[in-house]
Steps between C-alpha positions, in 0.01 A plus 500: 500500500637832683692403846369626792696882554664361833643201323660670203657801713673189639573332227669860306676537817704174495533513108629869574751378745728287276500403137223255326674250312315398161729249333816328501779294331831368514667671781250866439175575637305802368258727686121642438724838332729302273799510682725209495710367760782299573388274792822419676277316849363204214163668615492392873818268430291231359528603129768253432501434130327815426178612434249400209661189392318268231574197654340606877216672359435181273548283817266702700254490264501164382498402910217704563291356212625123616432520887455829694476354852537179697371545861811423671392324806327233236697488201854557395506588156728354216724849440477515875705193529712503248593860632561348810747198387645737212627762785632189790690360184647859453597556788642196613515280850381509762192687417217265428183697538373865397190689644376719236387851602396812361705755609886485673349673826269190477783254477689647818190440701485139367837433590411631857264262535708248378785534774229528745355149428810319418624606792207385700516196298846407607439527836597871609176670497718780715649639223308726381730868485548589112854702508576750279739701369485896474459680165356181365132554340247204428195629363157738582309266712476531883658163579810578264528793615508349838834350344636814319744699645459831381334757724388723189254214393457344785440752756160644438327170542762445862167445714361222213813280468633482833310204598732303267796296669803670330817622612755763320853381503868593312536171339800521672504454828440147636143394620354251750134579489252223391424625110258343263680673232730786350415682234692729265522638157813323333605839356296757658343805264176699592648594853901467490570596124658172340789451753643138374571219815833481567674182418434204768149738631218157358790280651472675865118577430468090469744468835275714654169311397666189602598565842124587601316272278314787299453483122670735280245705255666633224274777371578525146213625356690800356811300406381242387467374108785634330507819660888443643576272243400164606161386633507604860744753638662247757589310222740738342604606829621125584757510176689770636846396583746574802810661453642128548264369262237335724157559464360561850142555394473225272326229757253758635168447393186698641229226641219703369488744183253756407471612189261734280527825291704379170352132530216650326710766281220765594240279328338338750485468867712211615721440805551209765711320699774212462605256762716258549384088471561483924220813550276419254474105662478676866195729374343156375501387791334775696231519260626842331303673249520832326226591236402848350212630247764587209806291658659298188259625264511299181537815277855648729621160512494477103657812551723367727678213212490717244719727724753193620525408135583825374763535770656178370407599096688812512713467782437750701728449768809444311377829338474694832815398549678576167356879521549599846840591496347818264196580692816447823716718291187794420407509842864539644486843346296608705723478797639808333242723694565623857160398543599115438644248727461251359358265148477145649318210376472140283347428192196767424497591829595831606552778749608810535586621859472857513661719788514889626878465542617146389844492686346514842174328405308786620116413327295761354256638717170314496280809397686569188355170330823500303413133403159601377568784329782312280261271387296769425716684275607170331120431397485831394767441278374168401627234713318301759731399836414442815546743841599334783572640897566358828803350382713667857270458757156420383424884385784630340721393241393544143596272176375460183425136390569412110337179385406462101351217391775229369446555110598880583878516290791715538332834329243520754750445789687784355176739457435371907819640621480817337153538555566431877799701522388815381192428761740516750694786369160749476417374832765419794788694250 
């Protein structure tokens, strides 16, 4: 059946606009033309054990054929909970409950919700502000984007999200303000480029929570399952040790997590929340619920073990952990280039902070789309990273983000740094 002339014009004008992928495996995907390419974002950082593998396409199928779909204001269904008791027991106390979601943008609004009621539950229905933290990015949908501090993505839907309660703030300065909540990427990437906390930053974070009775939401949906090298990214982050060997961000723990992207390893659609035993009893009590169509669906739930046990099976973390000194190491070149300030990041977690003149810190100008154009000439040669901007003041500021998926080994990190660096070289010089 021919399409209708309006609707292929616009279909042949996306496909003409970037490249149709066709297939994929390991850490390559190949497009409609038969060129191959080294995908160095794990697809939209969710491709964390890379792509094609037996074992998730078995699980997937075998799910599908066992139970598609359990209406989830009805039913919970068995790979639902076992999902659900297999990630708590991961991850440890005090979390005691997960709301499963489909997408991380998804989860953030849950966990809005969540600070809303619990905070009406306890008593202080006035706190209702969500503070933020500029630079920080959670997700496409107009209420986290109500909570995303990044003008770029953010601003051209200004007259939509305004209604919400938030308010902007350093994360340094003190605050007094009732607050349902503060939010923040535990090592921001999209907006700010991989810039890692500085040691004690959960510890005051927590202080700060603390002192006004809001929750802390640790956003980790990019972070989180292996990506840094251990589960979540505050996790790692609390190991770090003070010059006199103390560990101030050891005791800090976030009161809600979301989490998405690599939970379902770019198989299936599965995100949530996690909150501690004292929220979840609090919600009970105010008669909270929280259902969606595909929310914990059987078949990204299945996918959702078979991911936790593979992490475990093969270590993944440990593994991150072994091989990023060499992806570290690769990367550091790079600093080599006028262009680049600075290689900073944890785990498989990179970014590349590129500037017009890097002594003064002088950004390129926006119009020049040096970010863009990188990334450009890196798919052209045939790797896959991501362009970032906004990292100085919301609009300028370029970086390049570098994120295989975790079976990616010491050859491809190589073939990413050269590939990047002679991006940068034909481009900024």
């Amino acid at each position: 059946m021919a399409l209708p002339k309006t609707l292929s014009s616009n279909i042949e004008q996306i496909a003409a606009k970037r490249p149709v992928l066709r297939r994929a495996e390991g850490v390559h995907v190949v497009d409609s033309d038969g060129r191959r390419y080294l995908d160095a974002t794990s697809g939209a950082f969710c491709v964390q054990l890379g792509y094609t593998r037996p074992d998730l396409v078995r699980t997937v199928s075998e799910a599908a054929s066992r139970l598609p779909h359990a209406r989830p204001s009805s039913f919970e269904s068995e790979d639902g909970l076992a999902y659900q008791r297999e990630l708590l027991v991961a991850v440890g106390a005090p979390y005691s409950r997960a709301i499963l979601t489909c997408s991380g943008s998804e989860a953030v609004e849950v966990a809005l919700k969540i600070a809303y009621r619990y905070q009406r539950a306890i008593g202080h229905p006035e706190r209702k502000a969500i503070r933020h933290l500029p630079g920080h990015y959670h997700g496409a949908t107009l209420g986290a984007l109500g909570v995303t501090g990044l003008g770029a993505r953010r601003g051209p839907y200004e007259g939509l999200v305004g209604a919400l309660p938030a308010i902007q703030e350093s994360g340094e300065a003190p605050v007094a303000e009732p607050a349902a909540a503060m939010i923040l990427e535990t090592i921001p990437a999209v907006g700010l480029g991989v810039p890692v906390p500085h040691l004690g930053f959960l510890s005051h974070i927590r202080a700060q929570c603390d002192e006004i009775g809001a929750l802390w939401i640790a956003d980790e949906v990019l972070t989180g399952f292996g990506r840094v090298g251990s589960l979540f990214a505050w996790q790692r982050l609390g190991e770090r040790h003070a010059p006199n060997g103390a560990k101030p961000d050891s005791e800090a723990r976030p009161d809600l997590i979301v989490f998405g992207k690599g939970a379902g390893a770019g198989f299936a659609p599965l995100a949530g929340v996690l909150m501690t035993d004292q929220i979840a009893q609090a919600l009970d009590a105010d008669g909270f619920t929280h259902h969606q169509t595909y929310g914990g669906n059987p078949i990204a739930c299945a996918v959702g073990r078979r991911v936790l046990r593979a992490m475990v099976e093969e270590m993944i973390e440990a593994s991150v952990r072994a091989a990023e000194p060499w992806l570290e190491d690769d990367l550091r070149q790079l600093q080599k280039s006028r262009s680049v300030r600075q290689a900073r990041g944890l785990g498989y977690l990179w970014g590349v902070e590129l500037m017009d003149d890097r002594r003064s810190g002088r950004p390129f100008p926006r119009e020049q789309r040096i970010a863009e154009r990188i990334a450009e000439s890196c798919r052209d040669r045939g790797v896959l990273v991501h362009a970032g901007t906004g990292s100085v003041d919301g609009e300028r500021g370029d970086f390049i983000l570098i994120a295989p998926p975790l079976v990616a080994h010491r050859g491809d990190f190589k073939t990413i740094a050269e590939t990047v660096s002679g991006a940068i070289s034909s481009v900024a010089g």
